[in-house]
C-alpha positions as protocol buffer text, in pm:
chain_id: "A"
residue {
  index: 1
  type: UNK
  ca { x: 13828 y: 2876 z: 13314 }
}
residue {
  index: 2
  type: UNK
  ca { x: 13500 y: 2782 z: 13494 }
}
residue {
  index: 3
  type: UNK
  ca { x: 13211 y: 2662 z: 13292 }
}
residue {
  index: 4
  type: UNK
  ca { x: 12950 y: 2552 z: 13498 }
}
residue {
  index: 5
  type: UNK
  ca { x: 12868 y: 2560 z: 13877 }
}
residue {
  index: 6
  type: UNK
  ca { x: 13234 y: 2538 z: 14003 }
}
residue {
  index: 7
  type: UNK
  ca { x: 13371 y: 2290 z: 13714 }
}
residue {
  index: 8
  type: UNK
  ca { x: 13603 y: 2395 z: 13528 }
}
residue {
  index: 9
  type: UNK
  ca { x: 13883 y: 2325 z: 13246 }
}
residue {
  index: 10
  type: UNK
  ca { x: 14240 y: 2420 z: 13153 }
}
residue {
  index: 11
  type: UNK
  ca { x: 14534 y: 2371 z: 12983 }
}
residue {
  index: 12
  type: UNK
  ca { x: 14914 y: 2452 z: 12989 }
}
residue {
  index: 13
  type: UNK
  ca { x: 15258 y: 2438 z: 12871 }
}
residue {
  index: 14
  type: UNK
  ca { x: 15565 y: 2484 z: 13110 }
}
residue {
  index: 15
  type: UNK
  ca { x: 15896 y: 2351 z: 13154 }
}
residue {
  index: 16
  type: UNK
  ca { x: 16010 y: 2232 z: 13533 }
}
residue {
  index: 17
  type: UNK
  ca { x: 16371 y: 2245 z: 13580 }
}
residue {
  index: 18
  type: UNK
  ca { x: 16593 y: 2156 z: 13917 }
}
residue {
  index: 19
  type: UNK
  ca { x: 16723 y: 2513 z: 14078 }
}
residue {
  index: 20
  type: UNK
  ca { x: 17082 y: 2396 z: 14047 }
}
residue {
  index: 21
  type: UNK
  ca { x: 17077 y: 2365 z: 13698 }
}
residue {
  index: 22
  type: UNK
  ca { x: 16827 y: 2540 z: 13456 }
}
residue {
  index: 23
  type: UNK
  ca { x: 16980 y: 2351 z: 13156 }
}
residue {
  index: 24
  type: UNK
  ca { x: 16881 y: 2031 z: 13331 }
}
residue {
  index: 25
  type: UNK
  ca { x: 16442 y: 2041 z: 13309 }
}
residue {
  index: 26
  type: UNK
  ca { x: 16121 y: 1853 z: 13093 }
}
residue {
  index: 27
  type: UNK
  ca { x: 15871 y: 2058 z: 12922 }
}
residue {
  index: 28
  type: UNK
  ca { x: 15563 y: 1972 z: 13028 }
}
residue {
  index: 29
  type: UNK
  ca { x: 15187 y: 2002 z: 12891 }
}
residue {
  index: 30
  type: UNK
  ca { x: 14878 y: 1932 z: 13069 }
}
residue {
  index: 31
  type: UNK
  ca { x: 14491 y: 1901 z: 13043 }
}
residue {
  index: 32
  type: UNK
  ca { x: 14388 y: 1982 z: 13399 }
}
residue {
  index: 33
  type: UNK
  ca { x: 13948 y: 1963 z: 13543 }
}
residue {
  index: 34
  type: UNK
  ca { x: 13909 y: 2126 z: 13837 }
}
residue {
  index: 35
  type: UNK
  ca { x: 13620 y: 2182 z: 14106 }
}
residue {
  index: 36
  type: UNK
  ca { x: 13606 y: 2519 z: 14261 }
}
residue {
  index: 37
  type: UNK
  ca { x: 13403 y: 2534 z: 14557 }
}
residue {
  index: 38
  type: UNK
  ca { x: 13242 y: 2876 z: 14550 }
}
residue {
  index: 39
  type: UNK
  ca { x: 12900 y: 3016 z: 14668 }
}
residue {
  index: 40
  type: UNK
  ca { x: 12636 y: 3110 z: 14486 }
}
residue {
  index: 41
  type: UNK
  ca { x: 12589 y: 3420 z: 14679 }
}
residue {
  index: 42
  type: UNK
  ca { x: 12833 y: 3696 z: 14749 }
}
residue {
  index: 43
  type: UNK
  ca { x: 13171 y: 3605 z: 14630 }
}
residue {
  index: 44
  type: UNK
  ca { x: 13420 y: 3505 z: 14891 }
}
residue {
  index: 45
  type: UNK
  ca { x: 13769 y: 3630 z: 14935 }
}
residue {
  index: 46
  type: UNK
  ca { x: 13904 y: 3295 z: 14984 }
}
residue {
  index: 47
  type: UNK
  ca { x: 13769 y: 3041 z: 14741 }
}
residue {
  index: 48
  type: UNK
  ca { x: 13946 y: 2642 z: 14807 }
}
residue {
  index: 49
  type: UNK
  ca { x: 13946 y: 2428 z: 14487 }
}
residue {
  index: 50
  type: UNK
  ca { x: 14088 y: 2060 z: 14346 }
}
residue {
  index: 51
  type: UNK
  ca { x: 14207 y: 1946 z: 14042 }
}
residue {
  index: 52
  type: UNK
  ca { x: 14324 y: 1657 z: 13800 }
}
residue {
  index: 53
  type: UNK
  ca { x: 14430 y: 1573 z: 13537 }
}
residue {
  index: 54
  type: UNK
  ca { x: 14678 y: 1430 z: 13271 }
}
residue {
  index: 55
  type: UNK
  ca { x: 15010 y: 1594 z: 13174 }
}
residue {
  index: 56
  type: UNK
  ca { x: 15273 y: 1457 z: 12882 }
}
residue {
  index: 57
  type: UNK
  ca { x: 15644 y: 1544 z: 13026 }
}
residue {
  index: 58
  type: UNK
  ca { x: 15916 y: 1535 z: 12720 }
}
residue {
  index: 59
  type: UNK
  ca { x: 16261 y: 1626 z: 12666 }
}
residue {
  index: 60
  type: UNK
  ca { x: 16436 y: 1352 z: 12409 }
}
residue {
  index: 61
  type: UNK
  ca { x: 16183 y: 1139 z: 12500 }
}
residue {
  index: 62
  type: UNK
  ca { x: 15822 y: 1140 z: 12669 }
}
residue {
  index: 63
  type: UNK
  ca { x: 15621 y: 1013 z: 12947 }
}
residue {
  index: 64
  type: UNK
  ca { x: 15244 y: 1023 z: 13024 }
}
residue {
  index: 65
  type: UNK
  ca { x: 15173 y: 1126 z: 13401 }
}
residue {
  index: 66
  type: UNK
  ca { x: 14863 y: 1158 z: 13594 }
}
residue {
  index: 67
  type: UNK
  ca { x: 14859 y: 1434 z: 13844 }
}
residue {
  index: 68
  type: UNK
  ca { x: 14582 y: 1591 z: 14104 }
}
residue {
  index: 69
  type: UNK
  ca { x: 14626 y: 1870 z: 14340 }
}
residue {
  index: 70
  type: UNK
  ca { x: 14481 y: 2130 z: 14518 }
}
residue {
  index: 71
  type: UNK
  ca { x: 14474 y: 2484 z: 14670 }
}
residue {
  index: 72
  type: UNK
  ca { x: 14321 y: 2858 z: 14720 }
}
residue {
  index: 73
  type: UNK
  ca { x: 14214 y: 3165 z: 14532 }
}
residue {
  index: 74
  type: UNK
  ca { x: 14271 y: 3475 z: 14770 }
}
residue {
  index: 75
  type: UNK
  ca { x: 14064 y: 3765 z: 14589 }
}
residue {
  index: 76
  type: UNK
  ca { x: 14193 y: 4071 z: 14631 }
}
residue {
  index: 77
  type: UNK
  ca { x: 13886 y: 4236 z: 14409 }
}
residue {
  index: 78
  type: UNK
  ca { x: 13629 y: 4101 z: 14179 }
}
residue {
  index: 79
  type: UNK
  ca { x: 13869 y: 4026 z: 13912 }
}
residue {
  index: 80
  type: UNK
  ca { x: 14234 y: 3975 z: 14075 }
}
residue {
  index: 81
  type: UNK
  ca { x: 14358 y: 3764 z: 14272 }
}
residue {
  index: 82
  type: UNK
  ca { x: 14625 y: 3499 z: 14445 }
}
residue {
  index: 83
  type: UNK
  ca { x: 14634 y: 3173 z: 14348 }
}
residue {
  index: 84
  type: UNK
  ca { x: 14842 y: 2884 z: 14585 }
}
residue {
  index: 85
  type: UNK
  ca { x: 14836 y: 2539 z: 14502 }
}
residue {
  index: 86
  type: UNK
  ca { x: 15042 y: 2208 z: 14513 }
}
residue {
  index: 87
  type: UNK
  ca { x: 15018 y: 1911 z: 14272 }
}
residue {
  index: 88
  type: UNK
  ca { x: 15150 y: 1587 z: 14260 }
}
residue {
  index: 89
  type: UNK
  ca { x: 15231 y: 1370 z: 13904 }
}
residue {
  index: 90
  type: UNK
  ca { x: 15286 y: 1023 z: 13931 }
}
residue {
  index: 91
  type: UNK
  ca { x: 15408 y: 796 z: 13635 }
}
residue {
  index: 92
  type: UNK
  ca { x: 15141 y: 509 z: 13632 }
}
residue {
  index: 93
  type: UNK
  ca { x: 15432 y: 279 z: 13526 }
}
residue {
  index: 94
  type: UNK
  ca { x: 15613 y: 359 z: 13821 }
}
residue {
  index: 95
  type: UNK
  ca { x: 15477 y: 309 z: 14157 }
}
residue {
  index: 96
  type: UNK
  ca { x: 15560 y: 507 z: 14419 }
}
residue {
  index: 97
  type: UNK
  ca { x: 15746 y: 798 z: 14222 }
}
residue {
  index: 98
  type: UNK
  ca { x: 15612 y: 1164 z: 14252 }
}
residue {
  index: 99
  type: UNK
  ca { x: 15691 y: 1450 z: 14148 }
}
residue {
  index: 100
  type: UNK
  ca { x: 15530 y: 1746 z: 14423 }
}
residue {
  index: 101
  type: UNK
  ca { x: 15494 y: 2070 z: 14259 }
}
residue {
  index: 102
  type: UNK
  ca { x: 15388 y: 2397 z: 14516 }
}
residue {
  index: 103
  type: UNK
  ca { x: 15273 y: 2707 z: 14257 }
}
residue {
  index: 104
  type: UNK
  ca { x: 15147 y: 3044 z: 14320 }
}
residue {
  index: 105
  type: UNK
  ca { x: 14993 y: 3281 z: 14024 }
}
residue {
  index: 106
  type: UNK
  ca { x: 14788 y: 3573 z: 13986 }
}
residue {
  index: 107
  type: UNK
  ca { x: 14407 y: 3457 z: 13903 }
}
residue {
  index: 108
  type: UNK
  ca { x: 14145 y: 3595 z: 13675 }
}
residue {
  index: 109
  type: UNK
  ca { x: 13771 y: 3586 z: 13693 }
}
């Protein structure tokens, strides 16, 4: 949710699995800030936005990862809308592995 001038806060719990296998997968939980870059005018129908954050990935075991991202609202009204947006974790221990997410959701305001 937004909670002042574009900044905002949020929070989930998901599991990511590999399409060949949904046995196979992490959970994953995540405390994500983001910027949204919005007017303070009219609203816009297409509103770009970043984000970052830290996520905990676990199965038998656990690993911290950081991730950041980024993508668009596309507002169909003036409460509902489309939400597209890729992210990318990264293990701090491990250098040069990533883990690219591409998402799309319905959005709320």
């Amino acid at each position: 949710g937004l909670v002042y001038n574009g900044l905002g806060v949020g929070g989930e719990l998901g599991y990511v699995f590999a399409p060949r296998d949904l046995r196979v997968g992490v959970g994953v939980l995540s405390g994500t800030g983001s910027y949204h870059f919005i007017n303070s005018g009219s609203p816009r129908k297409v509103t770009p936005f970043v984000t970052a954050g830290y996520a905990l990935a676990f199965r038998s075991e656990s690993a911290g990862l950081i991730q950041f991202g980024g993508g668009v609202n596309y507002w169909f009204s003036d409460r509902l809308g489309l939400r597209f947006e890729v992210r990318d974790y990264f293990p701090p221990e491990y250098p040069g592995t990533h883990f690219l997410e591409f998402r799309t959701g319905l959005a709320f305001r």
